[in-house]
C-alpha positions as CSV (number, residue, x, y, z in Angstrom):
1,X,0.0,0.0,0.0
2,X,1.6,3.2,-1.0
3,X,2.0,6.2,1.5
4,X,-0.7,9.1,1.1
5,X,0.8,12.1,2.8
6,X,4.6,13.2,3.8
7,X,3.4,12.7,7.6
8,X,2.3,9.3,7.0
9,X,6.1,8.6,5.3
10,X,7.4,10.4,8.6
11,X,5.4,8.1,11.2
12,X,6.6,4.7,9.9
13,X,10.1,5.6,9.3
14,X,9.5,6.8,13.4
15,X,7.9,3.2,13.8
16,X,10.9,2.0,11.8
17,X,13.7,3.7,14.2
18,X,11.4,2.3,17.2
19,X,11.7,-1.0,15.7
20,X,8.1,-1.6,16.0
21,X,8.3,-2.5,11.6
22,X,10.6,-3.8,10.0
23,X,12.6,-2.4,7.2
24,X,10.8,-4.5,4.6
25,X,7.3,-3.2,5.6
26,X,9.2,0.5,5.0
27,X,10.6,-0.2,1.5
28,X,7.5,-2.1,0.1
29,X,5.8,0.7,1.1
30,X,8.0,3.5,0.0
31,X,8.6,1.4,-3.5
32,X,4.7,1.1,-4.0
33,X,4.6,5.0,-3.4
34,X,7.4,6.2,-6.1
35,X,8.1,9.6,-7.0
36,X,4.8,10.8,-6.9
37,X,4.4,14.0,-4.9
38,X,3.0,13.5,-1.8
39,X,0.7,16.2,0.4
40,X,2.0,17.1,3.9
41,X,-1.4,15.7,4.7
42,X,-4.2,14.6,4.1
43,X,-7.6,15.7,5.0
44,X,-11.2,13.7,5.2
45,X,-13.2,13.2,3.0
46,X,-16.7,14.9,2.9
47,X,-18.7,11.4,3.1
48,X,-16.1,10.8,6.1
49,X,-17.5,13.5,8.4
50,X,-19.6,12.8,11.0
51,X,-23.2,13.7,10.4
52,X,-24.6,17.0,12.0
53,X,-27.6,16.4,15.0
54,X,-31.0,18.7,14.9
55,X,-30.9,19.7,18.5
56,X,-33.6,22.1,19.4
57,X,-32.5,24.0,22.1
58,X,-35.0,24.7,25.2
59,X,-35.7,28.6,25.9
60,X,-35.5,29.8,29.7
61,X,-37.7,31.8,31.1
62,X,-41.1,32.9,29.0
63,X,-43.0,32.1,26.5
64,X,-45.5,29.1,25.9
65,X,-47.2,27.4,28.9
């Protein structure tokens, strides 16, 4: 799978220096990727967001009884 972002690149060759991947994981990864140009980062996706909630706020003091 080929890195999406510049940060993501950062993080596992972090997780690589912590030993927690190993140096194969790294280069499959960073071969998959190529030269492409990569964002600093990326964002989500509109269909990713969490959906907004109607809440109808009570009014104090007043009004209808």
């Amino acid at each position: 799978m080929p890195f999406k972002s510049k940060a993501q690149r950062r993080k596992f060759a972090q997780l690589l220096v912590e030993g927690k991947i190993s140096n194969q994981t790294f280069e499959e990864w960073n071969r998959e990727t190529g030269a492409k140009k990569l964002p600093e980062r990326v964002g989500r996706t509109p269909s990713e967001k969490k959906p907004k909630r109607n809440v109808r706020r009570l009014r104090s003091g007043g009004g209808e009884n």
